[in-house]
C-alpha positions in Angstrom: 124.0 87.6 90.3 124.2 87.4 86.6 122.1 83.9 85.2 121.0 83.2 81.7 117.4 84.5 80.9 114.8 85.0 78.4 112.8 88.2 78.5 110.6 89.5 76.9 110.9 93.1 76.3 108.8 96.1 75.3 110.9 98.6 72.9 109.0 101.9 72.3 110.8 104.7 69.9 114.2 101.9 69.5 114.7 102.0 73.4 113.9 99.1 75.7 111.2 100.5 77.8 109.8 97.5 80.1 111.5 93.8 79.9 110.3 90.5 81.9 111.8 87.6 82.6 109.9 84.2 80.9 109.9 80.9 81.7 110.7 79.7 78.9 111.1 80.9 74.6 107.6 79.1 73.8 105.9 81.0 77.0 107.4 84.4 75.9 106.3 83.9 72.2 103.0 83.3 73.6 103.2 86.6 75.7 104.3 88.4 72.5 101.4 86.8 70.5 98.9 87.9 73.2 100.7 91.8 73.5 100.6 92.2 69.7 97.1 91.7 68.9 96.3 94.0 71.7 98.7 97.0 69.6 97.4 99.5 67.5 98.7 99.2 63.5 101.0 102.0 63.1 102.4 102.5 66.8 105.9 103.1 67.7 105.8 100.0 70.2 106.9 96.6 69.4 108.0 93.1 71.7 110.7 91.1 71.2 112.1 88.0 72.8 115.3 88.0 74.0 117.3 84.9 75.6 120.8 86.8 77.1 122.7 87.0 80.2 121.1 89.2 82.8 122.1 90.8 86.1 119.3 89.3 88.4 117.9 90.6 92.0 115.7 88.8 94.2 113.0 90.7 95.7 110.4 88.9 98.5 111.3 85.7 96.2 110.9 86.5 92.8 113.4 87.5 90.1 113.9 90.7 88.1 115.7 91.8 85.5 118.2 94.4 87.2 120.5 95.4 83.5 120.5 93.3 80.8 123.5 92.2 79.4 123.6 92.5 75.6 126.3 91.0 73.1 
């Protein structure tokens, strides 16, 4: 099923590594917050939040990000 979603995703080296979906901008701003004062200064990882269309699964209940669908 393909729904509207904001992630927030983990890009190491250009290439989208890990991505999760949010429930909403402000909470995935607050994730990135929290993840970038745990990076190192000078490391090839950064987070960015995304809102997009997404293929979805449902897996015992919960949703996950199965392709992300970028424009």
């Amino acid at each position: 099923m393909i729904e509207t979603v904001v992630a927030l995703l983990m890009i190491v080296n250009n290439e989208i590594q890990e991505h999760r979906i949010q429930a909403s901008m402000s909470e995935c701003l607050k994730g990135k917050r929290i993840a970038d004062r745990q990076l190192k200064a000078g490391g090839n990882v950064r987070y960015q939040c995304l809102k997009s269309e997404a293929e979805i699964e449902l897996y015992m209940g919960d949703k996950h990000i199965k392709k992300l669908i970028l424009k």
